[in-house]
N, C-alpha and C positions, 0 to 999 in steps of 0.2 A: 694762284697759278695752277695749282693741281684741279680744281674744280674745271679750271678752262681746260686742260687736258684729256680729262673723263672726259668732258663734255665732246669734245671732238672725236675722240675715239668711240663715244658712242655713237655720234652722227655718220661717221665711214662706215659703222657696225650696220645701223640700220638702210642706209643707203646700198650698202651692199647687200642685204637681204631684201631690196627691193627690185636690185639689179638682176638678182639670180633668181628671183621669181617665187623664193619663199617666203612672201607674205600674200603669195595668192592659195589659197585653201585646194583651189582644183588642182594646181600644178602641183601639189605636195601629195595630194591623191591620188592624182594619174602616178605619179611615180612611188605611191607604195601597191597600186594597183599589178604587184609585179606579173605577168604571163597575159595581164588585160582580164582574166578572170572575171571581172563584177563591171569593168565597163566595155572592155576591148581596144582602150586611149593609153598604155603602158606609157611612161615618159621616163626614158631613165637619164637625161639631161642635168636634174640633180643631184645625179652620182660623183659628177665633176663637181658639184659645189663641197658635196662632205670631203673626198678628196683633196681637197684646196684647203678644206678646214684644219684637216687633220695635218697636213702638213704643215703650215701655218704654228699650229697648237705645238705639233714636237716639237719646233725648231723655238718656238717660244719658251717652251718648259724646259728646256735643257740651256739656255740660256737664263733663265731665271732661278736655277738651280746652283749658278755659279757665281750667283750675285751673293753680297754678303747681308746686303738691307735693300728693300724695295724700296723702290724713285719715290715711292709718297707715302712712306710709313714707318714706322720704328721696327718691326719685325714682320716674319711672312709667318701664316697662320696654314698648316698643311696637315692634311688629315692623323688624326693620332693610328690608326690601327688603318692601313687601307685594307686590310683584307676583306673576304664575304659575307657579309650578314645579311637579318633578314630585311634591313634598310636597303641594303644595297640590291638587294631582290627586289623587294616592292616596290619603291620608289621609281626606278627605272622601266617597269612592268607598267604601273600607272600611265608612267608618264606615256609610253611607246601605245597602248590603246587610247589616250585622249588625243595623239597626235594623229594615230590610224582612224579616227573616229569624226574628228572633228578637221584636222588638215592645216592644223597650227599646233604650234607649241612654243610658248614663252615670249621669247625675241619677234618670230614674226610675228605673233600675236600683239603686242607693244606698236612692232611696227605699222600695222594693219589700223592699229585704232588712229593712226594720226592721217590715214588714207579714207578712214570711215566705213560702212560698212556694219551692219547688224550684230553679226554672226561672231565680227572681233570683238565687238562691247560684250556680248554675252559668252563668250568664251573666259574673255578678261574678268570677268564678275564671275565664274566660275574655280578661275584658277584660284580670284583670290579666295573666295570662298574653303575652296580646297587645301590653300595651304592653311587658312585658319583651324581645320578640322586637321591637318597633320599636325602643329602644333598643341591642338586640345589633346589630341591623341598623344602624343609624346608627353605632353603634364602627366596627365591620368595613369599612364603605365610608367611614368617616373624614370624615363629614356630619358638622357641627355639632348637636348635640344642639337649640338650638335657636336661632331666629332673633331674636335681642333684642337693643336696643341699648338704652342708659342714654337718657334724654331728660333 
């Protein structure tokens, strides 16, 4: 039953970021293109999607905060130390120029591949590529793979 759950919720996920038009590479461009600068096509249209996200996301988290066990697992797994480090510098740095650069990032990337498209396949063989080089990277400097603690 939880598998069919995921599963749905990620078909709304991806539907919806095909609805709001970020699984299209130019429309994610045109709207980091902020002032038109590099094309003169600004699109700030998907301002209302982060906004919808983020609302969404509070009203989620604060709700899930009050739960005692998650619908599909024995305990919730939440960051040990939220504070700054330099993970949470880089990682996000990374991530925010491959998005600026390329006009995807992750999800609609995912979603992109099942639409077709060049650009998504090699994006997607990049990221993974990328994360396999942050996990070597994480070995080697003998970093915690990742910051979670049981709650």
């Amino acid at each position: 039953m939880a598998l069919i759950v995921q599963f749905v919720i990620g078909l709304i996920f991806g539907l919806g970021l095909v609805v709001a038009g970020m699984s299209d590479p130019a429309k994610v461009l045109n709207f980091l293109d902020v002032g038109g600068i590099a094309t003169g096509t600004w699109d700030g249209s998907l301002a209302f999607v982060m906004l919808a996200a983020v609302a969404v996301s509070f009203a989620g988290f604060r709700w899930v905060r009050r739960r005692q066990a998650p619908m599909f697992g024995d305990r919730f797994h939440f960051p040990a130390d939220p504070g700054v480090t330099r993970r949470t510098i880089i990682g996000p740095l990374l991530f925010g120029v491959g998005w600026g650069l390329v006009g995807l990032c992750p999800g609609p990337a995912i979603t992109a591949l099942a639409i077709g498209g060049t650009s998504a396949w090699l994006f997607a063989v990049a990221m993974l590529l990328g994360m396999a080089a942050a996990r070597g990277l994480d070995a080697a400097t003998a970093t915690p793979a990742t910051g979670l603690q049981d709650a």
